[in-house]
TIVO-762933 format. One record per residue: residue in three letters; x, y, z of N, C-alpha, C, O in turn. Coordinates in steps of 0.05 Angstrom, whole numbers, padded with zeros to 5 digits, always signed. Example, Ala and Ser with C-alpha at 12.3 -4.5 7.8 and 13.67 -1.06 7.14 Angstrom:
# TIVO-762933
ala+00264-00114+00156+00246-00090+00156+00264-00066+00156+00285-00066+00169
ser+00257-00045+00142+00273-00021+00143+00258+00001+00157+00268+00023+00161
***
This chain:
# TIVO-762933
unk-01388+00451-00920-01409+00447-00939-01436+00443-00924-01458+00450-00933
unk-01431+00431-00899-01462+00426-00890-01474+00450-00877-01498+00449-00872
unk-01456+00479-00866-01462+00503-00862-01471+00510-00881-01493+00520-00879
unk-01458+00509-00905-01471+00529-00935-01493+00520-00939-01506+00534-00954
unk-01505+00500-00930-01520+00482-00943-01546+00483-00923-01567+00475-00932
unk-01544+00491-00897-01570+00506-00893-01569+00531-00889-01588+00541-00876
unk-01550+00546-00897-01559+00573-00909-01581+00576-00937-01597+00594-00942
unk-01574+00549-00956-01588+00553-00972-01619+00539-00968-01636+00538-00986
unk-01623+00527-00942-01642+00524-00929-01648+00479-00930-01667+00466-00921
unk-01629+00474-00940-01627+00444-00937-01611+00435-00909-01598+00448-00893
unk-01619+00411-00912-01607+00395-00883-01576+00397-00882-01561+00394-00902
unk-01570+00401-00861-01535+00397-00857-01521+00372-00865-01496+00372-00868
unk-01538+00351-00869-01519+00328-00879-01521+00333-00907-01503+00327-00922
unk-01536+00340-00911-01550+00347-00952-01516+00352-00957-01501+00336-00968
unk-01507+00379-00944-01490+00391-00958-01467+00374-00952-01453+00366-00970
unk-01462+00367-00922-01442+00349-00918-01440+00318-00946-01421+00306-00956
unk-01466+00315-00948-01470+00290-00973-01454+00296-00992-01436+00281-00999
unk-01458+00314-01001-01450+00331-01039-01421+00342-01026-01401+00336-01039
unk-01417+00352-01012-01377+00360-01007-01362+00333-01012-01346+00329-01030
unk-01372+00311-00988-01358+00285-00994-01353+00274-01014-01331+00262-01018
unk-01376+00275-01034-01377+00269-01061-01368+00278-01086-01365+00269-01108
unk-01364+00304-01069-01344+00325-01097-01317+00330-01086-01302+00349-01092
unk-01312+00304-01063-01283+00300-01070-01272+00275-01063-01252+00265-01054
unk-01298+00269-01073-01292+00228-01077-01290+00214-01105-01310+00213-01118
unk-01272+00206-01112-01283+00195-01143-01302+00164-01146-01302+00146-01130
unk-01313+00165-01168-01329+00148-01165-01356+00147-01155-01370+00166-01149
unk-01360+00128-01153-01398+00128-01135-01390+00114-01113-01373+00096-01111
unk-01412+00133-01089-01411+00120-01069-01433+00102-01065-01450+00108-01081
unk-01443+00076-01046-01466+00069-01033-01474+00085-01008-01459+00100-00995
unk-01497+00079-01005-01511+00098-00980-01500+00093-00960-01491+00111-00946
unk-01496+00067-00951-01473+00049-00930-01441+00059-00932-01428+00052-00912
unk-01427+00074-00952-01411+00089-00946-01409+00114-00940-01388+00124-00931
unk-01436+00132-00946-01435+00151-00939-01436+00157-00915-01421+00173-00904
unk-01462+00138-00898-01462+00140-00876-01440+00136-00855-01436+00147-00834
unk-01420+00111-00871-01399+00116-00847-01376+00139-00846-01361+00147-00828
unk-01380+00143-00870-01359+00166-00877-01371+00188-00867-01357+00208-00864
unk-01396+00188-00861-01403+00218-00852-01396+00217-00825-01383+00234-00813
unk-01408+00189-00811-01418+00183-00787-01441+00196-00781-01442+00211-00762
unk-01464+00191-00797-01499+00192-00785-01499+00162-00798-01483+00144-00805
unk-01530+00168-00796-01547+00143-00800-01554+00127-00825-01543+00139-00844
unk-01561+00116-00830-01577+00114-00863-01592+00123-00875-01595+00131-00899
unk-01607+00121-00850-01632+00138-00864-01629+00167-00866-01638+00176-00887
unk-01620+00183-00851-01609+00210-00859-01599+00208-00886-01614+00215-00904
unk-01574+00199-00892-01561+00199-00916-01580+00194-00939-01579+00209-00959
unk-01604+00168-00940-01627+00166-00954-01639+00188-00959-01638+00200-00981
unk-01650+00194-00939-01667+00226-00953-01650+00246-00963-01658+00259-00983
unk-01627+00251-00953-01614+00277-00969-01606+00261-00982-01583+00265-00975
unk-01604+00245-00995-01587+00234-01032-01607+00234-01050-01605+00236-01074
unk-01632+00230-01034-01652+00227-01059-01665+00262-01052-01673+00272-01073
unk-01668+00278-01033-01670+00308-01038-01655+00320-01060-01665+00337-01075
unk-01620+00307-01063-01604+00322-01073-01604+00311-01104-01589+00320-01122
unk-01620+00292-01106-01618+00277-01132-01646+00286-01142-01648+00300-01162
unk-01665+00279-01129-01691+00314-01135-01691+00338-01150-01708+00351-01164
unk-01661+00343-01139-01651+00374-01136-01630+00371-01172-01622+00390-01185
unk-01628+00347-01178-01617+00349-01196-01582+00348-01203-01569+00345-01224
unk-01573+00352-01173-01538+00348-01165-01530+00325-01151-01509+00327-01138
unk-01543+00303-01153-01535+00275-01157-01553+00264-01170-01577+00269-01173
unk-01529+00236-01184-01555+00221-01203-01546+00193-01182-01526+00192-01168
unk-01562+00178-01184-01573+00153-01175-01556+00130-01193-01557+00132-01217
unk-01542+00109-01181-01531+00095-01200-01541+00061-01186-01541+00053-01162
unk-01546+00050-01209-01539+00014-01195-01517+00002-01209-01500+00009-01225
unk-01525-00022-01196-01495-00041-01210-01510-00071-01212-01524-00082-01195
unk-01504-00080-01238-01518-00110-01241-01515-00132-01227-01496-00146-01233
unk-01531-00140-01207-01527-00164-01187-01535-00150-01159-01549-00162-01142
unk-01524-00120-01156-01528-00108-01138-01553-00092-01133-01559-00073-01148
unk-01571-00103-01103-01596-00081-01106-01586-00061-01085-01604-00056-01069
unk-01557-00045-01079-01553-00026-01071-01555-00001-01089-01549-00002-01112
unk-01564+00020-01076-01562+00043-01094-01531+00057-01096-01520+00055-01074
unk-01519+00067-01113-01497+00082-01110-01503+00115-01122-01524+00119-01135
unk-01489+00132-01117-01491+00160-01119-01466+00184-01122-01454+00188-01101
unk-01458+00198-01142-01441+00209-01157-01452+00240-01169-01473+00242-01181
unk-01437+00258-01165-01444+00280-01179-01461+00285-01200-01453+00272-01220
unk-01474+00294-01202-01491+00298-01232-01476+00314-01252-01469+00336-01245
unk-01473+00306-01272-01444+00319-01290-01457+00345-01296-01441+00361-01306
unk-01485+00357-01292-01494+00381-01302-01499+00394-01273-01515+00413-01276
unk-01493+00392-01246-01497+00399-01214-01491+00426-01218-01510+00441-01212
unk-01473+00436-01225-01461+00469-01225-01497+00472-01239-01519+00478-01229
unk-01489+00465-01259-01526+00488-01274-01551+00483-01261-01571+00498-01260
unk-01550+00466-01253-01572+00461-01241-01576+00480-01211-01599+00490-01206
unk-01557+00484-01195-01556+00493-01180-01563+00518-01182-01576+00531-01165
unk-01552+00524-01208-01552+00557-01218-01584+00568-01224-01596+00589-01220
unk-01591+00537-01238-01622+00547-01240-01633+00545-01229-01654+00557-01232
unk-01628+00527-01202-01643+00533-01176-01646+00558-01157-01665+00567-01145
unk-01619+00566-01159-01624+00598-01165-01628+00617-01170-01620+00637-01158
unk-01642+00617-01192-01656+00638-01205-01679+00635-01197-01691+00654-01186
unk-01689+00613-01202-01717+00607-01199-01736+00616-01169-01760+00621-01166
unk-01704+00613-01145-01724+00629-01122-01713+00653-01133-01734+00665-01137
unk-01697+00667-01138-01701+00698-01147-01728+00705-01166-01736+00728-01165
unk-01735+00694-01177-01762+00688-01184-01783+00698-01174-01792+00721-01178
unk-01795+00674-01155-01797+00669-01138-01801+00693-01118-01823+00705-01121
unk-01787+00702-01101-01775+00730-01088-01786+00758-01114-01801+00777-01108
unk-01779+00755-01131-01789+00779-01149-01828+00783-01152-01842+00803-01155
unk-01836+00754-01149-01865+00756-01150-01867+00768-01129-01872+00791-01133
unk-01862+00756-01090-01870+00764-01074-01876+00796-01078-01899+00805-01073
unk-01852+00813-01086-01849+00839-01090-01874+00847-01103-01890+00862-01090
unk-01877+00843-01115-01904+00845-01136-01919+00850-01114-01922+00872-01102
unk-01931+00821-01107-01946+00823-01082-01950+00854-01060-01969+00869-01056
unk-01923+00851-01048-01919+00873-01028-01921+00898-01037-01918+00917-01022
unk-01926+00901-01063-01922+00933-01085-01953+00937-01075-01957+00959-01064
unk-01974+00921-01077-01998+00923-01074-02005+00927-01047-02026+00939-01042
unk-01995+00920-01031-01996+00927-00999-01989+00950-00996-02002+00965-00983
unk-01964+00959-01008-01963+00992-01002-01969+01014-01024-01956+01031-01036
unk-01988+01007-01025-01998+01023-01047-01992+01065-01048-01988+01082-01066
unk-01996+01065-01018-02000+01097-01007-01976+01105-00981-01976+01121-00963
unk-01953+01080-00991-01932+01090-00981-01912+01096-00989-01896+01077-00988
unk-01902+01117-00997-01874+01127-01021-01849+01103-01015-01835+01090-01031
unk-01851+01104-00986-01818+01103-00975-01824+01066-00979-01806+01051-00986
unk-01837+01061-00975-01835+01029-00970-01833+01023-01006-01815+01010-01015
unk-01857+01036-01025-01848+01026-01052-01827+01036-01057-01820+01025-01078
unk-01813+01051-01052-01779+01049-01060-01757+01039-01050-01735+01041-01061
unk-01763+01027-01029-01753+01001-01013-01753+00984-01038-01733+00981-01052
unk-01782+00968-01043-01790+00950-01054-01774+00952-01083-01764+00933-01095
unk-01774+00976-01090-01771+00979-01127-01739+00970-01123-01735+00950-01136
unk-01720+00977-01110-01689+00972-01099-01685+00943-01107-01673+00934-01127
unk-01700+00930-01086-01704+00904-01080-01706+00885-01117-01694+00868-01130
unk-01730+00903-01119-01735+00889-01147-01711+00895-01171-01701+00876-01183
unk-01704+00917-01176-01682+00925-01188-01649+00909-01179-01632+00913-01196
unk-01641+00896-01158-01631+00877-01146-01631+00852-01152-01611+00839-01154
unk-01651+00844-01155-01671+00815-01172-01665+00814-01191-01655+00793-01201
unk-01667+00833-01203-01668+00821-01239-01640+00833-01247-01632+00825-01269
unk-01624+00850-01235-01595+00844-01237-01586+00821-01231-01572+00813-01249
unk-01587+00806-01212-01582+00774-01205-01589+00754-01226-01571+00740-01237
unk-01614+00752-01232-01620+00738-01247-01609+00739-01278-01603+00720-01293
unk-01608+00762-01283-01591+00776-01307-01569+00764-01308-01562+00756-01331
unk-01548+00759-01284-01512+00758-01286-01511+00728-01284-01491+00715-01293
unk-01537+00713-01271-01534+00689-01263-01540+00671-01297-01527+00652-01306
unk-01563+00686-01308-01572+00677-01337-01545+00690-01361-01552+00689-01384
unk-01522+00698-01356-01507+00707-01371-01481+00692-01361-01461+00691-01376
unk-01480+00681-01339-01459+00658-01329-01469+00632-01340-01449+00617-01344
unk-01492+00621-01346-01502+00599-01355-01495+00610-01381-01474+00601-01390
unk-01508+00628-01398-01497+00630-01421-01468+00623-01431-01461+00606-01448
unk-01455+00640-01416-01424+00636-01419-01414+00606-01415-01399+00594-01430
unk-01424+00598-01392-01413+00566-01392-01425+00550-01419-01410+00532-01425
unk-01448+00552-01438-01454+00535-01454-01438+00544-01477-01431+00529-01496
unk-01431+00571-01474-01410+00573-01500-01388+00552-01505-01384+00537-01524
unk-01371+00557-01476-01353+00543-01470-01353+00508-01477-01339+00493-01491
unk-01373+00504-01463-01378+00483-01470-01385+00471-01497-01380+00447-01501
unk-01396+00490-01520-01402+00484-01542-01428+00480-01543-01438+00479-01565
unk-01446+00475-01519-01476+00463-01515-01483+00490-01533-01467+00508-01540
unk-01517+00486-01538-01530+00508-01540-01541+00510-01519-01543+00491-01503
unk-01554+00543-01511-01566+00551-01492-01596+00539-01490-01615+00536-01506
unk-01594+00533-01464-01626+00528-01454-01637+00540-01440-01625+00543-01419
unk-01663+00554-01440-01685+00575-01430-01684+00556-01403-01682+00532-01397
unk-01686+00592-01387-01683+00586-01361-01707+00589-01348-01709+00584-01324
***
């Protein structure tokens, strides 16, 4: 997980954080993650609250206790999903952009048009997997 996890351009413990956790039950404290990871605290600090940012952990306390604890976010799959679209997004403007740089070159705007036609197939299958999961679920759909 912490390989996948800077492919998708976050810290290696980020991902190592969220694996442990999606096969831990319960909430952890930051003080167990760290030992369970074996880093530091403060590492584990910033990626729990990056990943709780990000919307795939929620933040938990406990009364008496001023430790933080931390658990999957029961909506993490969609969120993730819409974090993915959104740089396909994202990536589809750039294109835009680069269409205007090659204005007077055939071969590069049909590079580009590929690219873009690529895009919004993605975004298309990714917005029709969210669809399908809220069926399932019974939710109604929410604009992505």
């Amino acid at each position: 997980m912490g390989l996948m996890s800077e492919a998708d351009g976050l810290p290696r413990i980020a991902g190592r954080t969220f694996g442990y956790l999606l096969l831990t039950p319960g909430e952890c404290s930051l003080e167990d993650l760290a030992s369970a990871l074996d880093v530091s605290r403060a590492s584990v600090s910033n990626d729990t609250r990056r990943l709780a940012q990000m919307g795939l952990l929620e933040r938990r306390s406990r009364p008496g206790d001023r430790r933080d604890y931390y658990i999957i976010s029961p909506d993490a799959f969609r969120r993730s999903i819409e974090h993915r679209i959104g740089n396909l997004r994202r990536f589809h403007g750039l294109i835009d952009e680069a269409r205007a740089l090659a204005r007077d070159q055939p071969e590069v705007r049909e590079r580009l048009a590929m690219w873009e036609d690529a895009h919004r197939l993605l975004v298309a299958a990714f917005e029709e997997l969210l669809a399908t999961l809220d069926t399932r679920a019974g939710a109604p759909r929410s604009p992505v």
